[in-house]
MIDOSE-1310 file (N, C-alpha, C; in nm, 2 decimals, decimal comma, always signed):
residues 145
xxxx	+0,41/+8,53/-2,14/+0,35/+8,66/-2,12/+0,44/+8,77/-2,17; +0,37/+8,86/-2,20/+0,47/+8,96/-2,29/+0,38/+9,09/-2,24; +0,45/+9,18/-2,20/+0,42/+9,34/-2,11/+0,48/+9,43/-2,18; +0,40/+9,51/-2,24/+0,46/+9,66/-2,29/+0,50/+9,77/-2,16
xxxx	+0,59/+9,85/-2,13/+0,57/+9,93/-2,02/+0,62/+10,05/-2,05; +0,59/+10,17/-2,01/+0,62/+10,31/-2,05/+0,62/+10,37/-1,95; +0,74/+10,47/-1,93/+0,67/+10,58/-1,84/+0,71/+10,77/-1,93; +0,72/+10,84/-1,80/+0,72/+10,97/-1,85/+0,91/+10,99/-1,76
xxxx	+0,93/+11,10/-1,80/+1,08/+11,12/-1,67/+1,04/+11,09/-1,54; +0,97/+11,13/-1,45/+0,92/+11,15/-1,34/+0,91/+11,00/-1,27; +0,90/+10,90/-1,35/+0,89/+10,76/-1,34/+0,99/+10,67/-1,39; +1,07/+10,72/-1,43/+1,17/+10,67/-1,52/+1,25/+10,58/-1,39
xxxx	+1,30/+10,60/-1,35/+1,36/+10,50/-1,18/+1,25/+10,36/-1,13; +1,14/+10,40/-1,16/+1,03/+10,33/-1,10/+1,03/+10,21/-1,20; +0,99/+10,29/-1,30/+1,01/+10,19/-1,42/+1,11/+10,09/-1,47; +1,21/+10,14/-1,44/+1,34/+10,08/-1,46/+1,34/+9,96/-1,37
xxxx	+1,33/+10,01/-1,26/+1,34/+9,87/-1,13/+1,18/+9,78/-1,20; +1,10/+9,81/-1,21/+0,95/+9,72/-1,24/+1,03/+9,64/-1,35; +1,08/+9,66/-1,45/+1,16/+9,58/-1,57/+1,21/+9,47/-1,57; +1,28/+9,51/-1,42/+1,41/+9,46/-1,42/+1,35/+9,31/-1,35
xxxx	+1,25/+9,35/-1,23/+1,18/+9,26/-1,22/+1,15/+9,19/-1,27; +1,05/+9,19/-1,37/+0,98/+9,16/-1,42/+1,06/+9,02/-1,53; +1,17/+9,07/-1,55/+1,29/+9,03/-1,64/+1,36/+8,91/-1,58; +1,33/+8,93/-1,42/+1,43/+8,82/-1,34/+1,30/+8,73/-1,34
xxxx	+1,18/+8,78/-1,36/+1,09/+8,61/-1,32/+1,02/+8,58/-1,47; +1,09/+8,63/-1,57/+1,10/+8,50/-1,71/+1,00/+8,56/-1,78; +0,96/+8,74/-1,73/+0,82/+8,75/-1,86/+0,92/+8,86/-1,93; +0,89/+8,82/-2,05/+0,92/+8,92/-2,18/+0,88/+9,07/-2,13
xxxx	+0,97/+9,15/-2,16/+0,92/+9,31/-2,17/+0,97/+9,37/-2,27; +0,86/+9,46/-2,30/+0,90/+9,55/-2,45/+0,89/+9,70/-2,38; +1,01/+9,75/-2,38/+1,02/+9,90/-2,31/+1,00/+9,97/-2,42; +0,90/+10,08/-2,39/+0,85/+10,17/-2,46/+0,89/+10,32/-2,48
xxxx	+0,97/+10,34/-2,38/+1,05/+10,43/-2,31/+0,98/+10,49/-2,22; +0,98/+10,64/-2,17/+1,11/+10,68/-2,20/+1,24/+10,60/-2,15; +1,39/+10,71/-2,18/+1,52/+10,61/-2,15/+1,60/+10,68/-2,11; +1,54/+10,80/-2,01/+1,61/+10,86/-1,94/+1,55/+10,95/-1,86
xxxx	+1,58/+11,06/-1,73/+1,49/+11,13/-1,65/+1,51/+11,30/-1,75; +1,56/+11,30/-1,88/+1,49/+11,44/-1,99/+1,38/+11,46/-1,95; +1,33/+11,59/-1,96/+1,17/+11,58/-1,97/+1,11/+11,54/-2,07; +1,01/+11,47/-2,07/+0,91/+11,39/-2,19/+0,76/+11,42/-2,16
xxxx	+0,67/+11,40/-2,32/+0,50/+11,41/-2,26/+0,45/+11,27/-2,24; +0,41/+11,26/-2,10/+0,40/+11,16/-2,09/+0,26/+11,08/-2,18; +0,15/+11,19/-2,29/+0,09/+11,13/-2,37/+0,15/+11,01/-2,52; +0,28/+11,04/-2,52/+0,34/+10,99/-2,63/+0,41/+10,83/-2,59
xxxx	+0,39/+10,83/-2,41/+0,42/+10,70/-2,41/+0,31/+10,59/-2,38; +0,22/+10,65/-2,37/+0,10/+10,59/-2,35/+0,01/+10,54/-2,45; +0,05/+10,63/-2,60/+0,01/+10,58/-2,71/+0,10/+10,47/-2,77; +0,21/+10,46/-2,72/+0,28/+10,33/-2,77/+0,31/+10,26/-2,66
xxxx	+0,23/+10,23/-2,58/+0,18/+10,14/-2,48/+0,08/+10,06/-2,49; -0,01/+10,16/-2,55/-0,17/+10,10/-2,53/-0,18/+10,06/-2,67; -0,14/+10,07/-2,81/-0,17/+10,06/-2,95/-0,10/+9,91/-2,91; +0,08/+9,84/-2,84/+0,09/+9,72/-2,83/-0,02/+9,63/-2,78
xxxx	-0,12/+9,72/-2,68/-0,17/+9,63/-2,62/-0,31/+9,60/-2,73; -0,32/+9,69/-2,77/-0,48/+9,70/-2,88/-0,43/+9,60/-2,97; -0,35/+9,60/-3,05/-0,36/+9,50/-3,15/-0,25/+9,40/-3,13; -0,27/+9,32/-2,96/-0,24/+9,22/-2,93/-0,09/+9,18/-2,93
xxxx	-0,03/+9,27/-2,95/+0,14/+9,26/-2,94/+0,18/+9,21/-2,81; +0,09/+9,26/-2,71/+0,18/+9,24/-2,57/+0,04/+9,22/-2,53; +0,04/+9,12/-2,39/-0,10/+9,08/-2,33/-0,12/+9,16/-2,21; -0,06/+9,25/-2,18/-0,08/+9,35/-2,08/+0,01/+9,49/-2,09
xxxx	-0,03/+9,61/-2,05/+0,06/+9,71/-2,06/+0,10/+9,75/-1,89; +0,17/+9,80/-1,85/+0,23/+9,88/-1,77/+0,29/+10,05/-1,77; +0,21/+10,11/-1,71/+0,23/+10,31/-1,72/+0,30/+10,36/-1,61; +0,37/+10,42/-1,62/+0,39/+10,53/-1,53/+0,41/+10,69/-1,55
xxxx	+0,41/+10,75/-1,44/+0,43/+10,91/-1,45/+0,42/+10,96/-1,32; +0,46/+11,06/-1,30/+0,47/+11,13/-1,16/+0,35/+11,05/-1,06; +0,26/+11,13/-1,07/+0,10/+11,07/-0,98/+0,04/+10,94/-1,05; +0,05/+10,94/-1,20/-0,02/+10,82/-1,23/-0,16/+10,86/-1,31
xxxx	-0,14/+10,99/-1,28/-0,32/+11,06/-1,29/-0,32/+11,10/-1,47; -0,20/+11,16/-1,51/-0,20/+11,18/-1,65/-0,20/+11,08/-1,77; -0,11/+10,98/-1,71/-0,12/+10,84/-1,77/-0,24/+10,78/-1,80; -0,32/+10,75/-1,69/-0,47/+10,69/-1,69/-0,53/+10,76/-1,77
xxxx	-0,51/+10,88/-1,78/-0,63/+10,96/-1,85/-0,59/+10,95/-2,00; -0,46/+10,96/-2,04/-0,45/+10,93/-2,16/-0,46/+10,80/-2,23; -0,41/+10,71/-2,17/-0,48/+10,57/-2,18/-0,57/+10,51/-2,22; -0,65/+10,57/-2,14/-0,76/+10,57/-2,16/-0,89/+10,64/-2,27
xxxx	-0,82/+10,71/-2,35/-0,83/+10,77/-2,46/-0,88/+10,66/-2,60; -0,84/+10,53/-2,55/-0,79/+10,42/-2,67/-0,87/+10,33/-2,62; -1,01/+10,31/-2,82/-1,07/+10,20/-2,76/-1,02/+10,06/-2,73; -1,04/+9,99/-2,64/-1,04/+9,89/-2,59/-0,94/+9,87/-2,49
xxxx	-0,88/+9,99/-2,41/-0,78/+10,01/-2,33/-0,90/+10,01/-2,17; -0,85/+9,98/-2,11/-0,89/+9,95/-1,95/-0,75/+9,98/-1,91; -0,72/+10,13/-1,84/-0,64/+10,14/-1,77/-0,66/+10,17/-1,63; -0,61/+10,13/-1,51/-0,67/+10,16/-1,40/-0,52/+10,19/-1,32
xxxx	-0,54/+10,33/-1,23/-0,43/+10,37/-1,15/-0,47/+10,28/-1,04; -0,34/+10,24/-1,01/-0,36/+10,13/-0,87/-0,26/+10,16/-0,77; -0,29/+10,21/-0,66/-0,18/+10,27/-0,55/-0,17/+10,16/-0,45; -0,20/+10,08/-0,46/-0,16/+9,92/-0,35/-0,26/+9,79/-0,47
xxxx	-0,16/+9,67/-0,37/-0,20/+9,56/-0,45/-0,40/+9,54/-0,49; -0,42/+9,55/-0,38/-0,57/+9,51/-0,33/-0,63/+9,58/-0,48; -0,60/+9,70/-0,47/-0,66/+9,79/-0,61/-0,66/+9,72/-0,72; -0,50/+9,65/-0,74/-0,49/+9,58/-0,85/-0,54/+9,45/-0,89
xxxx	-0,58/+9,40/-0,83/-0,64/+9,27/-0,79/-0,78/+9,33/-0,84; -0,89/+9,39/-0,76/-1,00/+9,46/-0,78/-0,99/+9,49/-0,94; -0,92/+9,58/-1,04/-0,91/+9,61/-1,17/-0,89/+9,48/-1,21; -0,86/+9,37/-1,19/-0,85/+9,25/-1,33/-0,94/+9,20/-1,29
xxxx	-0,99/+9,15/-1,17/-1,08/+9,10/-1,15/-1,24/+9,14/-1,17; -1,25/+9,27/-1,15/-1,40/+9,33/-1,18/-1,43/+9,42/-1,29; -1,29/+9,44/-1,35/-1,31/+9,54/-1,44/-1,25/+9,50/-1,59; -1,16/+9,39/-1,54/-1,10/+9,36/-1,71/-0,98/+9,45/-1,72
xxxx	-0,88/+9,50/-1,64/-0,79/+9,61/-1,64/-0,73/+9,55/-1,76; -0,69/+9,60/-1,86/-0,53/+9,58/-1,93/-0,43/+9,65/-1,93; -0,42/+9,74/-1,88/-0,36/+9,83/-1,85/-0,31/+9,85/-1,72; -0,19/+9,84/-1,62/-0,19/+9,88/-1,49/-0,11/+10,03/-1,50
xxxx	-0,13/+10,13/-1,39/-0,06/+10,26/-1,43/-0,04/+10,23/-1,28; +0,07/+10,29/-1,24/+0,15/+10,36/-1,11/+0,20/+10,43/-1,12; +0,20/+10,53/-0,97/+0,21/+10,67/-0,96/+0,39/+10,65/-0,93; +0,50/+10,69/-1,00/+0,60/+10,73/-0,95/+0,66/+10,78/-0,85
xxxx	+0,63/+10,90/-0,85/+0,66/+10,97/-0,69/+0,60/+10,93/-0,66; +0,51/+10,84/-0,62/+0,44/+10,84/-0,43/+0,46/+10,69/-0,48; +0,49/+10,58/-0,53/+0,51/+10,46/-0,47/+0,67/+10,41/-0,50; +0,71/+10,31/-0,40/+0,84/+10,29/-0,35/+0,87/+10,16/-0,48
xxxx	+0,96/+10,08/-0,49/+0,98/+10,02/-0,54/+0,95/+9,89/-0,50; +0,94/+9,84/-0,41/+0,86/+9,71/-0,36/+0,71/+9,71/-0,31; +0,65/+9,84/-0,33/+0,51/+9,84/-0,37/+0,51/+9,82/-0,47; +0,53/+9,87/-0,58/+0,49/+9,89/-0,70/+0,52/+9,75/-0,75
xxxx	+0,62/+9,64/-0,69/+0,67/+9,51/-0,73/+0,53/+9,40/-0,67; +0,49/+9,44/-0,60/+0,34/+9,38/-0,49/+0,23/+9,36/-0,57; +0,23/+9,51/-0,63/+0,13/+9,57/-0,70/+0,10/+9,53/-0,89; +0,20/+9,55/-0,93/+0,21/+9,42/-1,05/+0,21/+9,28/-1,05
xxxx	+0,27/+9,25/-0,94/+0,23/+9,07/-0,89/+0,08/+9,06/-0,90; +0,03/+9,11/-0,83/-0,14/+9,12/-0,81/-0,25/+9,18/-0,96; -0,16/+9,24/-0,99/-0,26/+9,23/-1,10/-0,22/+9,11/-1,18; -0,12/+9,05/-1,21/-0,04/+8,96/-1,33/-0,13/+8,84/-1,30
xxxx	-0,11/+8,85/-1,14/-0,20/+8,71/-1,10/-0,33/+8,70/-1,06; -0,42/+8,81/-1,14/-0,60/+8,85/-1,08/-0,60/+8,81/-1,22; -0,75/+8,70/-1,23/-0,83/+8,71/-1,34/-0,93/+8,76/-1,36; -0,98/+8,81/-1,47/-1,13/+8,84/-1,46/-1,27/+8,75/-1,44
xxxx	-1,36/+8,81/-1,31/-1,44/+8,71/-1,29/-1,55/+8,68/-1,38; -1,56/+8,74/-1,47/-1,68/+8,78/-1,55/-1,81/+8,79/-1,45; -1,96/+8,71/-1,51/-2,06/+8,71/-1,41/-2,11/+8,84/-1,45; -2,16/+8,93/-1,34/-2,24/+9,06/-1,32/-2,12/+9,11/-1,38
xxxx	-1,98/+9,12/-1,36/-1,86/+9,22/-1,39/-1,88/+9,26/-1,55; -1,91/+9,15/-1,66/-1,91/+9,15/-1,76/-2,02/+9,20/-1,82; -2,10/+9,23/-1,80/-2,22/+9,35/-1,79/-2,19/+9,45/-1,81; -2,09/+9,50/-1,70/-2,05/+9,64/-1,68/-1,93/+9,67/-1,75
xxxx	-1,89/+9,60/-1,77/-1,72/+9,62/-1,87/-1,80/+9,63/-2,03; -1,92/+9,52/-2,04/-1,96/+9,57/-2,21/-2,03/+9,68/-2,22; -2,06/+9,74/-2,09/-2,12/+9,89/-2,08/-2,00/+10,02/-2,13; -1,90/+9,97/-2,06/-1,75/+10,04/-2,07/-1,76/+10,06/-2,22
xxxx	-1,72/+9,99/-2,29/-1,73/+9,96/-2,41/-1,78/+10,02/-2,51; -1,91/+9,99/-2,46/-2,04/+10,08/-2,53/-2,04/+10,22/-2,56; -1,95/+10,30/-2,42/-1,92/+10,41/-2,42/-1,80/+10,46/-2,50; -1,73/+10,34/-2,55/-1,60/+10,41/-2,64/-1,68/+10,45/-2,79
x	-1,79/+10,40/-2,81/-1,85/+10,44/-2,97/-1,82/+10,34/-3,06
């Protein structure tokens, strides 16, 4: 498995520890930056987040930024991106499994570093159920044009 991950400064701590994790249990990571707490927009990391994940470079992305709230929205700018802000595991579980997430985003400031470790476990390890879900995700779709 191979994970793109990006954040903005505000997240830059958060991200660093998610990595590192991520690094000790054997999955590839392609850091997208940023690579330091400078100030940065956090739209410029989200476009080379989400374009690895679009043309299949990396089989999942990872976001962060202060709240989480700017990330998602830019993200999600990009067709075939499913990004979903997830503030506990359960959320993240819920996005792979009913929505097809590829994308997970976490809020920096407000989550600790062994949430946010909970919280990527849980999406890494949700599949999607398809069924009725897959209906509604080619609806998603529909709406990118």
């Amino acid at each position: 498995m191979r994970i793109a991950i990006g954040s903005d400064h505000a997240a830059f701590e958060l991200k660093e520890k998610v990595k590192e994790y991520l690094q000790k249990k054997g999955i590839e990571v392609l850091d997208c930056g940023t690579y330091s707490i400078e100030s940065v927009d956090y739209p410029d990391y989200a476009k080379k987040v989400c374009e690895k994940v679009v043309n299949k470079e990396c089989d999942f992305g990872i976001l962060m930024c202060g709240t989480g709230i700017g990330m998602s929205i830019a993200a999600n700018k990009f067709k075939g991106i499913r990004a979903a802000l997830c503030l506990f595991p359960e959320m993240a579980q819920y996005a792979r499994r009913h929505n097809d997430a590829n994308v997970l985003v976490l809020p920096g400031r407000l989550m600790g570093s062994e949430l946010a470790k909970w919280t990527v476990d849980a999406f890494l390890n949700s599949t999607f159920e398809g069924g009725r879900h897959e209906r509604r995700v080619k609806k998603i779709e529909e709406l990118e044009g």
